[in-house]
C-alpha positions as CSV (number, residue, x, y, z in Angstrom):
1,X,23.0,-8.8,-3.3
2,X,20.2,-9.1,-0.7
3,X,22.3,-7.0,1.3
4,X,22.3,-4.4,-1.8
5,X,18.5,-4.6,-1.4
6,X,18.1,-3.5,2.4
7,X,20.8,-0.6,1.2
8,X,18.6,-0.1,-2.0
9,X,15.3,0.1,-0.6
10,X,16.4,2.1,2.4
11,X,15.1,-0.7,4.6
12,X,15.2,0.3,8.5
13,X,14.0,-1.0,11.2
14,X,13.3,0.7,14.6
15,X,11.3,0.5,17.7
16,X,12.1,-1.6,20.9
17,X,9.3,-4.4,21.3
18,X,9.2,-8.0,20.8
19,X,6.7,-8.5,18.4
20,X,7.7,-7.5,14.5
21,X,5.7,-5.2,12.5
22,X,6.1,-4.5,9.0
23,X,4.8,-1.1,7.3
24,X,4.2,-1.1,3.7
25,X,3.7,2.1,1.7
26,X,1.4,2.6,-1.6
27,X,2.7,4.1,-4.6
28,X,3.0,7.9,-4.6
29,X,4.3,7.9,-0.9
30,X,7.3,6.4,0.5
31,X,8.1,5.4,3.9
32,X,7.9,8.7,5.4
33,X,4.3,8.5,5.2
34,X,3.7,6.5,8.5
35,X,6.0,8.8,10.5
36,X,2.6,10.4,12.1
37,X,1.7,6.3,13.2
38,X,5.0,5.2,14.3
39,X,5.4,6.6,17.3
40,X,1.9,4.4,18.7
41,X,4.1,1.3,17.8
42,X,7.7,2.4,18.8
43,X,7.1,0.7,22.7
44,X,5.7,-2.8,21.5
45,X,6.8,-3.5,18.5
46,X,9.9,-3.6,16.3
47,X,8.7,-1.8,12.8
48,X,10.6,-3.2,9.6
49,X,9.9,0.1,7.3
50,X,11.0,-0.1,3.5
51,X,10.5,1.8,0.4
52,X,9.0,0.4,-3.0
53,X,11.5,0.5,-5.6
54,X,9.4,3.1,-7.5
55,X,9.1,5.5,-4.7
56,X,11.1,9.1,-5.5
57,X,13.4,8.5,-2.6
58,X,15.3,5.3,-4.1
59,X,17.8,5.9,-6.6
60,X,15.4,5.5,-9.9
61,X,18.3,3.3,-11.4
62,X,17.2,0.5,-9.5
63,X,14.0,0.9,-11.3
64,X,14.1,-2.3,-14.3
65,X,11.1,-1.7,-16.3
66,X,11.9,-5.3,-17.4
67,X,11.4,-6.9,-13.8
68,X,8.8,-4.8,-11.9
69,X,6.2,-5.7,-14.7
70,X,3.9,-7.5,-12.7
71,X,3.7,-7.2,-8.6
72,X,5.2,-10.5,-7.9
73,X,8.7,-8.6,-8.1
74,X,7.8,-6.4,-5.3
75,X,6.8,-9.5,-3.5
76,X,10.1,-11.2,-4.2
77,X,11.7,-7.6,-2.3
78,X,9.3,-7.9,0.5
79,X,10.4,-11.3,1.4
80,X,14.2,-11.1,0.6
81,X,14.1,-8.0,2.9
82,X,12.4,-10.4,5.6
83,X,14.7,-13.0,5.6
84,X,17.6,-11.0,5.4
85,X,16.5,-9.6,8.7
86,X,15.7,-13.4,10.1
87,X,12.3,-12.4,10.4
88,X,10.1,-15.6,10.6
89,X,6.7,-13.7,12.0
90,X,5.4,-10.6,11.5
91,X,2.1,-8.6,11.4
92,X,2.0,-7.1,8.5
93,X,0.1,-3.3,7.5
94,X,0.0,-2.6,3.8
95,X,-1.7,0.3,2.3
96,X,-2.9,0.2,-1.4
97,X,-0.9,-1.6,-3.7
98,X,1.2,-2.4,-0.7
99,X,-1.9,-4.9,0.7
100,X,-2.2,-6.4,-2.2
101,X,1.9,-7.2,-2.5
102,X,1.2,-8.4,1.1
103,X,-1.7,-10.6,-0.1
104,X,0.4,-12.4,-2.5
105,X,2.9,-12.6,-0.5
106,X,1.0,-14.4,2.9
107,X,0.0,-16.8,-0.3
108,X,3.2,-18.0,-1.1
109,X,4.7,-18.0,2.4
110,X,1.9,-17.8,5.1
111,X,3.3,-19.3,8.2
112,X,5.6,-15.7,8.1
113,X,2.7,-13.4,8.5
114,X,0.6,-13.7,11.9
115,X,-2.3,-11.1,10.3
116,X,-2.6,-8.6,7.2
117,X,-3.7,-5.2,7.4
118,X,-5.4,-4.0,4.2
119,X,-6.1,-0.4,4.2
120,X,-7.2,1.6,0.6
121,X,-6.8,-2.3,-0.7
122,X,-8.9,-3.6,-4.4
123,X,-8.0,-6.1,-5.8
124,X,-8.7,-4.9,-9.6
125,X,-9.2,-1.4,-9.8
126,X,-11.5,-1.6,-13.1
127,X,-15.3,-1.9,-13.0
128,X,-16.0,-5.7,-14.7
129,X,-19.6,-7.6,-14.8
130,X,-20.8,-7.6,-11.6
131,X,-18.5,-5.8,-10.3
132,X,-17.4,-2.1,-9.1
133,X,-14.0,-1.3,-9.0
134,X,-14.4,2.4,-9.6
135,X,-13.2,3.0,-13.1
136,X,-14.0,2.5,-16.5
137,X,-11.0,1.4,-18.9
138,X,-11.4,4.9,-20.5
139,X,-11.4,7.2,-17.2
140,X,-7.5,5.5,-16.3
141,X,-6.4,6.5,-20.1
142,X,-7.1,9.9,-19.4
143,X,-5.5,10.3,-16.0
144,X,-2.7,8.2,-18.1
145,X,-2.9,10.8,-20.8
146,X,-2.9,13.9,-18.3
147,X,0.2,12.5,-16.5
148,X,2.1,12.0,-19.9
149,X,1.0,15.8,-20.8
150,X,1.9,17.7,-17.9
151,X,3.3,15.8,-14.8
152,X,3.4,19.0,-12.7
153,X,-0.1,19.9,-13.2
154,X,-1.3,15.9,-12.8
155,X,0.3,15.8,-9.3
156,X,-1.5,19.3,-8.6
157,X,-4.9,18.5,-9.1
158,X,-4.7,14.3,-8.2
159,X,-3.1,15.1,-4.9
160,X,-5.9,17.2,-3.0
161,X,-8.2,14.0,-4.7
162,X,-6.3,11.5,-3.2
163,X,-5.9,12.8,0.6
164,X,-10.0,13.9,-0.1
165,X,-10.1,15.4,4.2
166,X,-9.6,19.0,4.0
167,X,-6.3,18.8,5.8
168,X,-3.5,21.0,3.9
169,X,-0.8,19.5,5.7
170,X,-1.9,16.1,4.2
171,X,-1.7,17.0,0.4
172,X,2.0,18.9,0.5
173,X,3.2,15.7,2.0
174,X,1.2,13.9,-0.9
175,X,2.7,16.3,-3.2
176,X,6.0,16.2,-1.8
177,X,6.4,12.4,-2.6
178,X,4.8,12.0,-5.1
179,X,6.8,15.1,-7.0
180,X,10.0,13.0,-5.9
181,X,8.8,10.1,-8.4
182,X,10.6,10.2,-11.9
183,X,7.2,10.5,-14.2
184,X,7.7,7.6,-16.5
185,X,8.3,5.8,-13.4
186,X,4.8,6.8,-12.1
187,X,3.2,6.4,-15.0
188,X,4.7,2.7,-15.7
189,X,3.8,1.6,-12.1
190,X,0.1,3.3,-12.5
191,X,-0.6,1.7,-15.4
192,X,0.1,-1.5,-14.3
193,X,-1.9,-1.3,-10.8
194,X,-4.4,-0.3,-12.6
195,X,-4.3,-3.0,-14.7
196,X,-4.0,-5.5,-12.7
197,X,-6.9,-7.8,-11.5
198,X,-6.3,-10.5,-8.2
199,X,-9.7,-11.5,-7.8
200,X,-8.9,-15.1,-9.3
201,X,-6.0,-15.6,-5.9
202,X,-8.1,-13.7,-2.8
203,X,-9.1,-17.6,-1.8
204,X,-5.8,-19.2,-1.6
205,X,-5.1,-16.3,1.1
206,X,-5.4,-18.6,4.7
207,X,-3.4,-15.7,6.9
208,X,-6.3,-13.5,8.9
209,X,-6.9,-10.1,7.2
210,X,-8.0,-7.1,9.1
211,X,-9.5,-4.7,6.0
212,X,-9.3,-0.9,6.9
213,X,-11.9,1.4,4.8
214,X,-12.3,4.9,5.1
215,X,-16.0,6.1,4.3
216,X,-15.1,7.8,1.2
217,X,-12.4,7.4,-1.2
218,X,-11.5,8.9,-5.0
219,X,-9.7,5.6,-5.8
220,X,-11.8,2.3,-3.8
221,X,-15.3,2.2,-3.6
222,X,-16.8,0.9,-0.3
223,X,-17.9,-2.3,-2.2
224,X,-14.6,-2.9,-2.9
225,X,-14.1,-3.7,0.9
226,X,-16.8,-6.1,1.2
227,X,-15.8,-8.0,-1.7
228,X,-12.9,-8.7,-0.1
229,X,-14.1,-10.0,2.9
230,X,-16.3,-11.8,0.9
231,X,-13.6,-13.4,-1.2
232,X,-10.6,-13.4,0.8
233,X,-10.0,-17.5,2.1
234,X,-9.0,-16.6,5.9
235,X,-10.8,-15.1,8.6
236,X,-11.3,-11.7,7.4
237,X,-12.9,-8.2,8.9
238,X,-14.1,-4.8,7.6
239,X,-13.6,-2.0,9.9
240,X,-15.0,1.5,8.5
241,X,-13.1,4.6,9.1
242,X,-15.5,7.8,9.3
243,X,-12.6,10.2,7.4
244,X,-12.4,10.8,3.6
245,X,-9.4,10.1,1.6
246,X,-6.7,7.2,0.3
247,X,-4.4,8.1,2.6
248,X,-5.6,7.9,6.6
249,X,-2.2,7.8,7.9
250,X,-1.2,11.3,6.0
251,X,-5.0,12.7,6.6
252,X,-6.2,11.1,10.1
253,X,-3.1,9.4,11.4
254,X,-4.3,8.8,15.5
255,X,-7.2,7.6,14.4
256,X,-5.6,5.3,12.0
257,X,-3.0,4.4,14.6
258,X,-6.0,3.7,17.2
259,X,-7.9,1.0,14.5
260,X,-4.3,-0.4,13.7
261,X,-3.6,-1.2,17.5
262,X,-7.0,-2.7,17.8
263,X,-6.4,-4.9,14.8
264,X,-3.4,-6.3,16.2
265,X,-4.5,-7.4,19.3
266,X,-7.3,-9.5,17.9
């Protein structure tokens, strides 16, 4: 079964160094979105690359609306994959939803992880009393309601959004992936990000977080980055990226690769 899941989830690991790195995609991409990074980590470090289970290049068949209803089944993945490779420590970089998966994950097992990366991470996406997460309840139902009507034209107009740097290279590749998705696949796992709120957990997270911002982003406000540190139970930082966008390592890869290196040697 678990080896089903590495075959699943096109799990692969590469690189030639000692210490193990683990690269975690958001949803929309799929693990062909850190090929720009990967070659800054290829000397020192093995990288354990996967793909989420709704990304557009795993069979969607594998895809049970019934299990993946709440994130903790993409946790449950992220750590079968791990000990199916005997990893026992790892640093860990998860973008998006992908930090958050890694959150709960250092929660329920956190002598595996040596430090989290968070970049483009919120943990509850929704504005609430005091506090900003971006969106009103009624914004999300229409982007819901625009995917539903017209996927084509959603991906068209969210994707140059998303990457927000005027790099055209950036949004096909957005595009690309995201086009790959089945739509009621994107739509399911949309609305439950969305959705979702981990506020009440960020304390019982003891493993050291590195949080990786960029300056401006459609989908996580700034604040959304200091409530984190704020919140978060370990020894956390905040290190501000002066690019626009969601998606640094499609947009502004070196730079990206340059913070990520200096994360995990602190």
């Amino acid at each position: 079964m678990v080896h089903g899941l590495l075959e699943a989830l096109n799990v692969q690991v590469v690189g030639s160094g000692e210490k193990i790195l683990v690269l975690a995609h958001g949803v929309g991409t799929d693990q062909s979105a850190w090929q720009r990074i990967l070659p800054f980590f290829l000397r020192d470090y093995r990288v354990i690359l996967y793909d989420l289970v709704c990304a557009g290049s795993v069979n969607p068949d594998y895809f049970d609306f019934r299990r993946y209803t709440t994130l903790d089944a993409y946790v449950d993945d992220l750590l079968q994959i791990l000990d199916a490779l005997g990893v026992d420590r790892c640093a860990y970089v998860g973008h998006s939803v992908s930090a958050m998966i890694g959150i709960l994950a250092s929660i329920r097992r956190p002598e595996l992880f040596t430090k989290l990366i968070l970049i483009g991470a919120s943990p509850r996406f929704l504005n609430d009393k005091d506090y900003h997460g971006g969106f009103e309840q009624g914004e999300t139902e229409k982007v819901f309601s625009a995917m539903e009507a017209n996927y084509d034209a959603w991906v068209n107009g969210y994707a140059p959004l998303a990457v927000g740097a005027d790099v055209p290279a950036a949004v096909r590749e957005f595009s690309r992936t995201l086009f790959n998705m089945r739509p009621d696949i994107t739509l399911f796992v949309s609305r439950q990000v969305f959705h979702s709120d981990l506020r009440g957990v960020l304390g019982l997270v003891k493993v050291p977080c590195c949080i990786i911002q960029t300056a401006k982003d459609v989908s996580v406000p700034t604040s959304v980055a200091t409530y984190l540190k704020n919140h978060l139970g370990g020894r956390s930082t905040v290190h501000m990226l002066n690019v626009e966008g969601h998606l640094p390592h499609l947009s502004a890869p070196a730079l990206l690769a340059h913070e990520l290196r200096r994360a995990l040697s602190r």
